[in-house]
ZAMARGU-4260 file (C-alpha; in steps of 0.2 Angstrom, whole numbers, plus 5000, padded with zeros to 4 digits):
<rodrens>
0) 5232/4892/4924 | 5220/4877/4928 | 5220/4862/4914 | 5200/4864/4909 | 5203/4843/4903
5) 5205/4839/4920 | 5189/4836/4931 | 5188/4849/4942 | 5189/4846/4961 | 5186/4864/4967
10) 5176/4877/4962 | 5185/4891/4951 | 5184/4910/4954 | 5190/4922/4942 | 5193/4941/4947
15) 5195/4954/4934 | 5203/4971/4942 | 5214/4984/4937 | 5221/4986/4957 | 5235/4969/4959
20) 5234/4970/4980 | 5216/4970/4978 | 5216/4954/4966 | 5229/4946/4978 | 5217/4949/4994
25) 5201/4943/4984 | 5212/4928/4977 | 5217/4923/4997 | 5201/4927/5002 | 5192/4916/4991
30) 5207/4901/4993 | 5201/4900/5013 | 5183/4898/5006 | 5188/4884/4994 | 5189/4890/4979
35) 5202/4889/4966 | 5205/4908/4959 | 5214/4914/4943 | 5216/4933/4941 | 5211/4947/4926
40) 5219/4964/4925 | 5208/4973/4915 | 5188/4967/4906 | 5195/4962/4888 | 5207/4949/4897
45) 5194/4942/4912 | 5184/4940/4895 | 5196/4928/4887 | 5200/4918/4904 | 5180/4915/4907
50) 5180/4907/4887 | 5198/4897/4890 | 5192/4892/4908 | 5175/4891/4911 | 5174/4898/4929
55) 5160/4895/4940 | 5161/4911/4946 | 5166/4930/4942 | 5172/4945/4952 | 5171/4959/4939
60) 5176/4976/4945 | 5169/4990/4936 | 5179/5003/4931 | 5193/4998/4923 | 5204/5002/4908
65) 5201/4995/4889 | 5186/4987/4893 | 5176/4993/4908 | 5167/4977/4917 | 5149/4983/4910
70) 5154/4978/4894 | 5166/4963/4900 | 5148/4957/4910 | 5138/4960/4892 | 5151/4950/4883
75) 5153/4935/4894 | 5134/4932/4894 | 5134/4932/4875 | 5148/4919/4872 | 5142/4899/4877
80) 5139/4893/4894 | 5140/4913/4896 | 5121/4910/4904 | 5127/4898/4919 | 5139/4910/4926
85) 5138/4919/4942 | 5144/4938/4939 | 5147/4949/4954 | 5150/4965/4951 | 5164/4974/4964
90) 5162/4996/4965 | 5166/5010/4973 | 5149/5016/4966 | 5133/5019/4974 | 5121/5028/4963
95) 5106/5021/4955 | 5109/5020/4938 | 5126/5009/4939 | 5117/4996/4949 | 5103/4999/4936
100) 5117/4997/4922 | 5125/4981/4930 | 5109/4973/4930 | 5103/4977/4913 | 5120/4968/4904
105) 5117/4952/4917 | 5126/4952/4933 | 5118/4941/4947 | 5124/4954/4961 | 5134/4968/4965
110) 5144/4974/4983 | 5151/4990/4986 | 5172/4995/4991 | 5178/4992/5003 | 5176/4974/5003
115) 5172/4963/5017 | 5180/4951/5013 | 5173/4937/5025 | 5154/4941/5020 | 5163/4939/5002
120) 5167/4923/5004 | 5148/4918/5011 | 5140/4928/4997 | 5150/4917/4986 | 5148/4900/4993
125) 5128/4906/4989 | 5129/4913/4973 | 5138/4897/4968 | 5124/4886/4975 | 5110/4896/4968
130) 5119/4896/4948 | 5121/4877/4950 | 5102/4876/4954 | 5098/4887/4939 | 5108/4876/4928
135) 5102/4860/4936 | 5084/4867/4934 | 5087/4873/4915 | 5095/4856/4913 | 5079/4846/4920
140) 5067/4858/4908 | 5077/4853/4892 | 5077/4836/4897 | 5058/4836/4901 | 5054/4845/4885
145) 5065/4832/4876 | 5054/4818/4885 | 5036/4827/4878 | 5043/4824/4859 | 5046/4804/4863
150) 5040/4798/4876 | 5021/4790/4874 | 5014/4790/4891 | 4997/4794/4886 | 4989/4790/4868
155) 4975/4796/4861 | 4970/4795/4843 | 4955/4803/4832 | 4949/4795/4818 | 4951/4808/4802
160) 4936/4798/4790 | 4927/4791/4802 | 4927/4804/4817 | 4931/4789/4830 | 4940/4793/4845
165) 4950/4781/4855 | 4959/4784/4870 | 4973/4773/4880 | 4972/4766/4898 | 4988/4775/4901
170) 4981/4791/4895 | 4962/4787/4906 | 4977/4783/4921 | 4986/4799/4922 | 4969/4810/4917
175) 4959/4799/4933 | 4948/4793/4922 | 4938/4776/4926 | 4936/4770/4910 | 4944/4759/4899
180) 4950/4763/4879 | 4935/4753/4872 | 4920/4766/4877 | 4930/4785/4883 | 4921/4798/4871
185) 4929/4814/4868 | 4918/4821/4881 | 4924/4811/4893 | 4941/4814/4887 | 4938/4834/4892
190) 4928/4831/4907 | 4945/4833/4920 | 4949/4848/4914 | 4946/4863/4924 | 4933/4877/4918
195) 4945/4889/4914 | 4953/4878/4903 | 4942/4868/4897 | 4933/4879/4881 | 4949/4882/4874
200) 4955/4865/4874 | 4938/4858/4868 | 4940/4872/4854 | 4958/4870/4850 | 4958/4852/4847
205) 4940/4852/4839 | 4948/4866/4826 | 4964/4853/4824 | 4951/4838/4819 | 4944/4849/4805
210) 4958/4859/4798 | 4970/4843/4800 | 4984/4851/4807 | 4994/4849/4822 | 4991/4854/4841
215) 4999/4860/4856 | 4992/4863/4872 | 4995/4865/4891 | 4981/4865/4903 | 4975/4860/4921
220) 4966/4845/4926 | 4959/4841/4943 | 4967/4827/4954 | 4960/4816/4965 | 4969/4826/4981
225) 4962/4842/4977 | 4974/4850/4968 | 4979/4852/4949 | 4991/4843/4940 | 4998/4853/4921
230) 4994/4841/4907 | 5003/4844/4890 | 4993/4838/4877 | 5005/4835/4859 | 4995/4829/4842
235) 5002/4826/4826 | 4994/4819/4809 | 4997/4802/4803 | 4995/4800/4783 | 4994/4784/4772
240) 5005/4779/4756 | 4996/4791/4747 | 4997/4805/4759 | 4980/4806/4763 | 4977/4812/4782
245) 4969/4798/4789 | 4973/4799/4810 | 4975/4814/4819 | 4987/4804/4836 | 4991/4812/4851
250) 5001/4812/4868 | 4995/4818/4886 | 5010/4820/4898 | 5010/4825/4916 | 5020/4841/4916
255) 5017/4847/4933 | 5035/4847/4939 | 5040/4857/4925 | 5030/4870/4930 | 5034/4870/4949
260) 5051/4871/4941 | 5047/4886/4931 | 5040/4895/4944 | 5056/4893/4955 | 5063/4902/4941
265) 5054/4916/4942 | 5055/4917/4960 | 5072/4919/4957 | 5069/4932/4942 | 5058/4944/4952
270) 5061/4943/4970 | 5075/4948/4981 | 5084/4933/4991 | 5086/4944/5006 | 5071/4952/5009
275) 5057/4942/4999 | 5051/4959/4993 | 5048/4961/4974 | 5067/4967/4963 | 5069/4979/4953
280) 5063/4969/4939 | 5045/4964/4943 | 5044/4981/4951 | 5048/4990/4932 | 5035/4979/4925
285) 5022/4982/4937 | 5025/4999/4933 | 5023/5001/4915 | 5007/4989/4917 | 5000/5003/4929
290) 5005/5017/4918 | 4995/5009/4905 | 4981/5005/4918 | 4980/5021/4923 | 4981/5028/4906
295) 4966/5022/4901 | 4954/5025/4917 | 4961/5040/4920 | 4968/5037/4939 | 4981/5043/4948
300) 4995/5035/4955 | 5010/5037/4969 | 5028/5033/4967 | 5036/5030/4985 | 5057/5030/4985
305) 5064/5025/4999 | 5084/5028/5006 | 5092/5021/5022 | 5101/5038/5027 | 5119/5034/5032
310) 5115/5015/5028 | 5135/5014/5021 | 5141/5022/5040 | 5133/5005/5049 | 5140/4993/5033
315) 5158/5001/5034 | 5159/5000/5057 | 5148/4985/5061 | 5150/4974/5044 | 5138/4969/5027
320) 5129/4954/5038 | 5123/4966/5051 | 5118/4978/5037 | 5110/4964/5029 | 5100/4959/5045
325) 5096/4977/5045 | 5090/4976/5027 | 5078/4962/5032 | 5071/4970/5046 | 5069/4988/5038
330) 5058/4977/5024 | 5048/4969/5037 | 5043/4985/5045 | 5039/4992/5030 | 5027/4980/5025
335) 5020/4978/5044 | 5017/4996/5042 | 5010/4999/5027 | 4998/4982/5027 | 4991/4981/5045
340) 4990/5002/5052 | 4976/5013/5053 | 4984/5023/5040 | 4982/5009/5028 | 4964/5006/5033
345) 4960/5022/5029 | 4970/5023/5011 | 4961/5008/5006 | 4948/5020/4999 | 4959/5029/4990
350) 4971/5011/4984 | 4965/4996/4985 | 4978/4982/4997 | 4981/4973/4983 | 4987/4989/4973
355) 5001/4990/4986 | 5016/4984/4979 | 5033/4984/4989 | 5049/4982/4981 | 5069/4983/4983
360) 5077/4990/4970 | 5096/4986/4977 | 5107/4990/4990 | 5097/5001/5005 | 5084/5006/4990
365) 5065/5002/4993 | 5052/5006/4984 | 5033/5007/4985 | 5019/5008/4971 | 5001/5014/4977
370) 4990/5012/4962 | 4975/5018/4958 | 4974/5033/4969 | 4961/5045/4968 | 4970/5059/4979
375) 4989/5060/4979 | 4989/5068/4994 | 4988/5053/5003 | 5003/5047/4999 | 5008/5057/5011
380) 5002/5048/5026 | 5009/5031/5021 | 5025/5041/5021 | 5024/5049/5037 | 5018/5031/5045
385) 5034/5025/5038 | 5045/5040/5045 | 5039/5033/5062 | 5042/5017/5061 | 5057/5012/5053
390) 5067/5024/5066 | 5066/5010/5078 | 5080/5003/5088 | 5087/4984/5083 | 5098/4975/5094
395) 5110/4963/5083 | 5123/4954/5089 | 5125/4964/5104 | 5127/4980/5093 | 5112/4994/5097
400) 5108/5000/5078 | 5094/5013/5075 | 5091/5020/5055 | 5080/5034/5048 | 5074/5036/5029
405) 5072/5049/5017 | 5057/5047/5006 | 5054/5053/4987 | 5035/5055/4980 | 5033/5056/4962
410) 5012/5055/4958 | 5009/5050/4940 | 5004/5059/4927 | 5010/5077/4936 | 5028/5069/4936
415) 5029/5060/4922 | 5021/5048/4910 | 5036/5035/4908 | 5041/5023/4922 | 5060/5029/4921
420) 5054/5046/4922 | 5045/5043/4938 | 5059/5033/4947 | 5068/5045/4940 | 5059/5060/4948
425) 5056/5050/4963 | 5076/5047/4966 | 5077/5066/4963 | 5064/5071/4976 | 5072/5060/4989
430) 5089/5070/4987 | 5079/5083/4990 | 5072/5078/5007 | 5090/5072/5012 | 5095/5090/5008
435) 5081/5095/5019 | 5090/5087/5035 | 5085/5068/5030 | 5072/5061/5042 | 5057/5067/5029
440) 5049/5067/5011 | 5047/5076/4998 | 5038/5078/4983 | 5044/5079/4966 | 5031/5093/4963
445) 5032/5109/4974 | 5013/5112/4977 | 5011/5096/4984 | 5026/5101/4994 | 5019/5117/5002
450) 5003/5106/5006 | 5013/5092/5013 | 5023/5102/5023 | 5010/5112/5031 | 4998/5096/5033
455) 5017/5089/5042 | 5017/5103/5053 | 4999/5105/5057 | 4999/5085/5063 | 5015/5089/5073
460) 5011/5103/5083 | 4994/5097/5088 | 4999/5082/5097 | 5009/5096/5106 | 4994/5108/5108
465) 4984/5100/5122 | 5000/5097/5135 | 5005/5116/5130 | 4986/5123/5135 | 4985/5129/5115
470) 4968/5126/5114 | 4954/5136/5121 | 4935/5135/5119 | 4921/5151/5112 | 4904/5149/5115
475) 4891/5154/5102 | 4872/5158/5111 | 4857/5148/5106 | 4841/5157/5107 | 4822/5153/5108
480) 4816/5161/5091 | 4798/5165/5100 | 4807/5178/5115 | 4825/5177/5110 | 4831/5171/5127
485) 4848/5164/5130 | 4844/5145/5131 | 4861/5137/5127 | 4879/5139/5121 | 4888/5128/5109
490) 4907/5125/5114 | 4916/5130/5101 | 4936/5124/5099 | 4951/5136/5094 | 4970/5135/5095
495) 4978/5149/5097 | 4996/5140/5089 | 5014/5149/5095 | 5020/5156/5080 | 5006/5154/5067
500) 4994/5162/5077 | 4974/5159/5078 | 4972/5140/5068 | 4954/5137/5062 | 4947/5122/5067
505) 4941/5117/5048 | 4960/5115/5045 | 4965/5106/5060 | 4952/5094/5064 | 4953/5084/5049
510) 4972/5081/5055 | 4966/5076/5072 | 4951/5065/5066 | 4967/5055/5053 | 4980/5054/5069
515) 4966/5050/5082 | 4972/5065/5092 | 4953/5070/5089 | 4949/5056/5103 | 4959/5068/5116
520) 4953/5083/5108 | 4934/5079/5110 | 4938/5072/5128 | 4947/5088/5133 | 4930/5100/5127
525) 4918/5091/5133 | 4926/5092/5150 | 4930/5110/5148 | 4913/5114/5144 | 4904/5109/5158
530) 4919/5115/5169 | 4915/5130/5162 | 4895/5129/5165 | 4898/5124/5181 | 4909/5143/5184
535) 4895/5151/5178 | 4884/5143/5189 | 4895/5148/5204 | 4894/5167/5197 | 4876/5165/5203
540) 4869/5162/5184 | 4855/5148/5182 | 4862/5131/5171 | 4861/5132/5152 | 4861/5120/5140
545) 4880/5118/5134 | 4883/5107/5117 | 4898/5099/5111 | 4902/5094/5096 | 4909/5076/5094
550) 4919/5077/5079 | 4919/5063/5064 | 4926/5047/5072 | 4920/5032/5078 | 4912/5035/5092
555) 4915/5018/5101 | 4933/5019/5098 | 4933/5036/5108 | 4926/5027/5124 | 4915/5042/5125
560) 4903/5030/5138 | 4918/5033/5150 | 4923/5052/5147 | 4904/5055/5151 | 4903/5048/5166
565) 4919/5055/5171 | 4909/5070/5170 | 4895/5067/5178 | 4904/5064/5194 | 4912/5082/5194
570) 4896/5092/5188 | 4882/5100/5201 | 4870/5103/5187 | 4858/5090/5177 | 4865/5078/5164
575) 4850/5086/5154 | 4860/5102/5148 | 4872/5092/5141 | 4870/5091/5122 | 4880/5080/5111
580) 4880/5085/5093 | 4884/5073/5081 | 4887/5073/5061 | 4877/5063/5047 | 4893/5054/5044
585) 4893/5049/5060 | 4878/5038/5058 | 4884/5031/5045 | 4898/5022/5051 | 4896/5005/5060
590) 4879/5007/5061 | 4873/4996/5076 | 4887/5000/5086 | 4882/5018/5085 | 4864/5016/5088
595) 4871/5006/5105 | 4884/5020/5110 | 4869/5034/5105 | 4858/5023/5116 | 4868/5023/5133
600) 4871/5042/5131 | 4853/5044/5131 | 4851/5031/5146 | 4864/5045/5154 | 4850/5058/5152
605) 4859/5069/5140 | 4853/5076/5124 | 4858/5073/5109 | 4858/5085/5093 | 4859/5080/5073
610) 4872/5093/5068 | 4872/5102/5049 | 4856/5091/5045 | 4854/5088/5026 | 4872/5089/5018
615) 4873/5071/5021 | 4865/5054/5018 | 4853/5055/5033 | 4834/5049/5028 | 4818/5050/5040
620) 4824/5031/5043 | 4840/5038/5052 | 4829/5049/5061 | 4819/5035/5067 | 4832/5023/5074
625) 4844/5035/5081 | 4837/5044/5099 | 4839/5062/5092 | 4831/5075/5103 | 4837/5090/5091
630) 4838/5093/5072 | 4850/5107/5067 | 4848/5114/5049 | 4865/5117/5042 | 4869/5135/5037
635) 4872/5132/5019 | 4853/5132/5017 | 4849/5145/5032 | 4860/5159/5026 | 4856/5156/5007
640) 4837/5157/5012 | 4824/5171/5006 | 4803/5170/5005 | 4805/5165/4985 | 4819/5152/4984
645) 4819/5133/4986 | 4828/5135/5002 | 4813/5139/5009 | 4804/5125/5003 | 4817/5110/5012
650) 4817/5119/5027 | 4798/5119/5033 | 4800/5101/5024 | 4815/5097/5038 | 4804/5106/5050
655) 4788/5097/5047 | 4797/5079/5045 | 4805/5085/5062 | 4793/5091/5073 | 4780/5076/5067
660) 4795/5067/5076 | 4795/5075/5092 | 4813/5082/5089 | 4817/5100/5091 | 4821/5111/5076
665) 4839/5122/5076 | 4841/5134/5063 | 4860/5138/5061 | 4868/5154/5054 | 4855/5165/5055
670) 4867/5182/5048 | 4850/5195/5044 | 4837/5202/5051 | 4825/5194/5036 | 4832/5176/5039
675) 4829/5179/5059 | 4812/5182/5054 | 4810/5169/5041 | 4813/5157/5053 | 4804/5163/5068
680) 4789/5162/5058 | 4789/5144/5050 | 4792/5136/5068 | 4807/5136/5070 | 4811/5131/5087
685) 4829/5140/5091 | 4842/5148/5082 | 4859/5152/5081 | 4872/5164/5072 | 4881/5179/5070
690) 4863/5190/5067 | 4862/5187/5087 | 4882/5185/5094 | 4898/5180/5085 | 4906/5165/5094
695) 4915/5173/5110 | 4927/5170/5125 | 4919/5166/5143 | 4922/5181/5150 | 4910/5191/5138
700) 4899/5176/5137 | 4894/5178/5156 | 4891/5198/5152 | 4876/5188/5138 | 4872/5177/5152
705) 4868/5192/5162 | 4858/5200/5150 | 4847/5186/5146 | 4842/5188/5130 | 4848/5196/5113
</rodrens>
């Protein structure tokens, strides 16, 4: 046993473990790294050693007999000096709640059996450093607090009977103040302080002078480099031989190295030394504050847990520092993900950056809180951004490693109104996706299962569809409503998927459009459609109008200059029956960019149409500055439309507002005879819908062709 009256030339380890070979190995270990050792069999003995001894460190193990290290960990930090010591937990256990558990009664750390027991030492050696900074850090703070009570390097006083206040030059010194103690008011006493500060202080000290009690206050003041220095401002009241109140005096102290001191502290309180990402702790409090957030406006919000599948495999082969390096490089990725994708851009909508709060709970545990979200489906696609990314191959130290992660989702309030109950629910749900084949996520609530999966599968497969030839285009005539003459066709995208069948493309394109597989899409129709026109023409019929519908993305980004001219160079007939139809929401993103795109397709001679007119934000403004030839009236108001309702009404208004224009009037799904002539006979121009022909394959759309009207 080592004499605690002697000074101490090495630092002392204690290791408490019920297994003697694995002391011994521990003990020698530890000796290599410089450290004195004495040994515990069991919890209630290591507690005894660390009061007799004082160790700078201890290696707990956690099950043992008559007292388990949990309680042995608990124990230690209520006995004195039991704050200053380093406790590392050593188990064979992996499960969320123990590391929980070993956190909750106060260890610094924990590893996992079997040991390596050179990155044992190293984490040692750390551990030791960072407990003698804590201590020297509390140490500094009781020393400076001791200084505020005694130390006068400020004075200040205020006259109680005659409201006089005086101020020293040391105190106009550390405030920056230029005058001396003969003429600074109280005004000019308050005038460095900050405007978030400075009502409270002017109030405090104001309500101190009249109720003659006491004050203490911190605040920030404005130094001459830009920055703020912390002030602590200390009054007390002064009284006479007759106990009369007749001074109120006071102290003003620069504190502002305290503070930095204090936030070193909480650095290390609620961040993770490895990766820098948020711990367990500040994640459980951003937690409960978002519960309560969310409570009260009523939001929704996602739960992401994250698990390194077979994380234990690369620790146990290649050793705890590649794991670690791996650790670090999983966070980053996570982060680089999440923070700078497309897939972030687009959530921002939904949660906020700043909502976005990344933590790691422990071992090859992340997690990832998306507040405020208004559709929880969208956790989804942070999750599957992350399935793509984090599979990517390191190289350290020569070694090739490569890891894949299962993903739990729990969406408050469906899964719970407690933050354990969500962690909870979300550790549950990523077993789940492990039992699934790992690699994937789950939620913890089936229906948003079914829809995940199938959203999953829907955005796998169609990345596939275009190299397997899945897709395949209808066309849908377009008459002139005064003869009924074929005019046109509309192009009209389907996939014919291998095992589901026939897809429809309101559930597909939306996928496309997130993924940006909508770019090749759109690319792939307009080609096939002319293509296609062109056949017709070398069948002997004359050139029709063929429109293609451009579907909801930026148009800039789909480098649609380029695909047209592409197809210009591979046509025989005029640019002119080429219509691009485009959607109001469309025109409403990045407007000047769009009108510029619209413009050059209109330099290229081709036409361009205003699809579903009037279930979106257009105005006569929009008509005005974008080069729109056509106006198609959505079928909501067509099919719904009789001579004595208020459809009626808007659509000789959009026809009116149109035709004053110069643009051309579609009317789409036209389904009866009375709509037919309904819009035949208040001007409309052409017309489209399943009254005249269903969307149908080529082949029978050359039969129409030949017959030349319907």
């Amino acid at each position: 046993m080592i004499n605690t009256d002697e000074k101490r030339k090495k630092p002392l380890a204690l290791v408490v473990d019920d297994e003697p070979s694995l002391r011994l190995l521990i003990m020698a270990a530890l000796k290599k790294f410089g450290f004195d050792a004495i040994e515990a069999k069991n919890g209630r003995q290591g507690v005894e050693l660390f009061k007799a001894e004082k160790p700078d460190i201890i290696l707990m193990d956690v099950m043992m007999p008559d007292m388990d290290g949990f309680d042995a960990c608990k124990m230690i930090r209520q006995s004195p000096d039991g704050n200053y010591a380093q406790i590392l937990m050593v188990t064979g256990l992996e499960d969320t709640e123990s590391t929980k558990k070993a956190f909750d009664v106060g260890a610094n750390g924990f590893v996992t059996k079997p040991l390596n027991l050179v990155m044992l030492g190293q984490r040692v050696k750390y551990m030791l450093r960072a407990g003698h900074a804590f201590r020297e850090i509390d140490i500094s703070r009781s020393r400076l607090a001791k200084t505020q009570e005694l130390a006068k390097i400020g004075t200040w006083q205020f006259d109680l009977v005659t409201n006089e206040f005086h101020c020293s030059l040391e105190a106009c010194q550390l405030l920056g103040l230029n005058n001396n103690d003969q003429n600074v008011t109280f005004d000019d006493f308050l005038s460095p302080i900050i405007n978030e500060d400075k009502e409270l202080v002017k109030e405090t000290l104001e309500n101190a002078f009249k109720t003659k009690n006491p004050s203490n206050q911190n605040y920030r003041i404005h130094s001459v480099n830009g920055s703020h220095k912390h002030i602590l401002n200390k009054s007390e009241v002064i009284f006479d031989e007759q106990t009369q109140s007749i001074l109120m005096l006071g102290i003003v102290q620069d504190v502002t190295q305290l503070k930095k001191a204090e936030e070193e502290i909480r650095l290390l309180a609620f961040y993770d030394s490895l990766t820098g990402l948020a711990n367990r702790m500040l994640f459980m409090d951003r937690l409960d504050h978002t519960i309560m957030y969310s409570i009260r406006e009523k939001k929704h919000f996602a739960l992401l847990f994250l698990d390194l599948d077979n994380f234990k495999r690369i620790n146990d082969t290649l050793g705890h520092h590649i794991g670690d390096m791996l650790l670090k490089k999983v966070a980053e990725t996570i982060k680089n993900s999440i923070r700078n994708s497309d897939s972030a851009t687009r959530i921002d909508k939904q949660a906020r950056q700043n909502d976005l709060l990344i933590a790691r709970l422990g071992g090859d545990e992340f997690t990832i809180l998306i507040a405020d979200l208004k559709d929880p489906e969208y956790a989804a696609l942070i999750a599957n951004r992350l399935l793509k990314a984090i599979p990517a191959v390191h190289i350290f130290e020569g070694n090739e490693v490569s890891i894949t992660t299962s993903i739990g989702i729990s969406v408050f309030p469906e899964d719970g109104n407690r933050a354990d109950i969500l962690l909870k629910n979300a550790d549950t749900a990523m077993y789940h996706a492990k039992s699934q084949g790992r690699n994937t996520y789950q939620y913890f609530m089936n229906s948003m299962n079914k829809a995940a999966i199938e959203r999953f599968a829907i955005d796998r497969d169609i990345k596939k569809a275009l190299k397997n030839k899945e897709f395949f285009l209808y066309y849908q005539p377009q008459l002139n409503l005064s003869n009924r003459k074929i005019v046109g066709a509309e192009a009209l995208i389907r996939w014919k998927h291998p095992l589901k069948g026939i897809i429809s493309p309101d559930k597909f394109i939306p996928i496309a459009e997130e993924s940006e597989v909508i770019i090749q899409i759109n690319k792939w129709v307009l080609f096939t459609a002319c293509y296609q026109v062109e056949q017709w023409i070398k069948q002997g019929f004359s050139p029709i109008r063929i429109a293609v519908n451009l579907s909801g993305y930026k148009l800039a980004k789909q480098k649609i200059i380029e695909t047209i001219n592409n197809v210009l160079q591979n046509i025989s007939f005029s640019a002119q029956n080429i219509e691009i139809e485009i959607t109001e929401n469309i025109l409403m993103q990045d407007n000047e960019e769009t009108i510029s795109t619209l413009k050059k397709i209109k330099e290229m001679n081709l036409k361009i149409a205003l699809d579903d007119f009037g279930t979106g934000y257009s105005s006569l403004n929009y008509l005005m500055s974008f080069p729109v030839d056509t106006i198609k009236i959505d079928r909501s108001f067509v099919m719904n439309c009789t001579s004595k309702n208020k459809n009626l009404v808007i659509i000789k208004a959009i026809i009116a507002m149109g035709h004053s224009l110069g643009k051309k009037i579609v009317a789409e799904g036209i389904e009866t005879e009375e709509q037919y002539h309904l819009m035949k006979k208040i001007g409309c121009d052409e017309a489209q819908g399943y009254y005249f022909k269903r969307p149908v394959p080529k082949n029978e759309f050359a039969k129409l062709l030949a017959r030349g009207s319907l």
